[in-house]
C-alpha positions in Angstrom: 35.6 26.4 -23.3 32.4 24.7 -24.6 30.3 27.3 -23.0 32.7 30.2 -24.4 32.1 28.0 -28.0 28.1 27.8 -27.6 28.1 31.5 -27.2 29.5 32.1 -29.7 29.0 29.4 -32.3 29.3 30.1 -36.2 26.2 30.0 -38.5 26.2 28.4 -41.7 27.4 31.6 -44.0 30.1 32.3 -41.1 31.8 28.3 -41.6 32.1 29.1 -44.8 33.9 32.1 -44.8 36.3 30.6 -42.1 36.8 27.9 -44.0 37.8 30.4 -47.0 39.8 32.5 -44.7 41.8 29.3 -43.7 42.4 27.8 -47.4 43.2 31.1 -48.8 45.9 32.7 -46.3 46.8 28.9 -45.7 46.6 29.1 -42.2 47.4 25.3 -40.7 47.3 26.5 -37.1 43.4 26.9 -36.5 40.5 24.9 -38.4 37.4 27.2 -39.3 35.3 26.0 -36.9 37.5 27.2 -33.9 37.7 30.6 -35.2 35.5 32.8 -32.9 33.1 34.9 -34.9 33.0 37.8 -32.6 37.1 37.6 -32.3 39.3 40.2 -34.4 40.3 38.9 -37.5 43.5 41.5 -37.6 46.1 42.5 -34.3 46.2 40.1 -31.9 43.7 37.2 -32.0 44.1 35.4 -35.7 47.5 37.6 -36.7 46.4 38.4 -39.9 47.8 41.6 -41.3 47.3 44.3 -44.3 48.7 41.8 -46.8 46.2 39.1 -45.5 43.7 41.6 -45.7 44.1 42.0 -49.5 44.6 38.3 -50.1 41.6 37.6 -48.7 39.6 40.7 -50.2 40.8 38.9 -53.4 39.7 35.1 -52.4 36.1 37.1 -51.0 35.7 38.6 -54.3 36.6 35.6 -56.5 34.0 33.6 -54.2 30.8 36.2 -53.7 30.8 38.6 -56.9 31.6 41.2 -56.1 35.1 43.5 -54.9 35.9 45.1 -51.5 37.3 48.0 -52.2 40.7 49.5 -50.0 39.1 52.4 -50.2 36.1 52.2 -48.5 36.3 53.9 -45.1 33.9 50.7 -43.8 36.5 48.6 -44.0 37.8 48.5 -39.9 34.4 47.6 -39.1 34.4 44.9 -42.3 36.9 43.6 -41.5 36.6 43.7 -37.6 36.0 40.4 -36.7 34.8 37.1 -38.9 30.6 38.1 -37.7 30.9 41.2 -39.6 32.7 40.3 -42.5 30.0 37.4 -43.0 27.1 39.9 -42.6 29.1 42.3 -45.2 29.0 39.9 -47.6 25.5 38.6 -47.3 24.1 42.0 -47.7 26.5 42.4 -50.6 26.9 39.0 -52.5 25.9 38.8 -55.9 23.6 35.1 -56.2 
């Protein structure tokens, strides 16, 4: 598993956001630091699920300025996997 982990290991930005992703949907069955960052977020690998979705488009929005919109047709990739919603935000955040 530590190989799998090294692969894959969070950055900085990426800890956070799991770290918000836990607190906010109050999920007690994974820390942040074992959620993979190239793993879906939605379906089978964290079981988080259109409700979870909004909760944390909410908690993202509170924490980085600005709002995700359910709108936007983006939002599959977005929200595809922990990576791509860190990079989403980055490119998006207001300082």
């Amino acid at each position: 598993m530590d190989t799998h982990a090294s692969a894959s290991a969070q950055t900085q930005a990426e800890h956070e956001l799991a770290q918000l992703i836990v607190e906010s949907l109050n999920i007690d069955w994974v820390k942040p630091a074992e959620i993979d960052p190239a793993a879906a977020l939605f379906g089978s690998d964290l079981g988080l699920d259109s409700i979870d979705a909004l909760e944390l488009a909410l908690a993202v929005s509170r924490r980085y300025g600005f709002q995700l919109r359910s709108d936007n047709p983006d939002n599959k990739r977005i929200f595809g996997s922990l990576r791509a919603l860190s990079e989403h935000i980055e490119r998006n955040r207001v300082a």
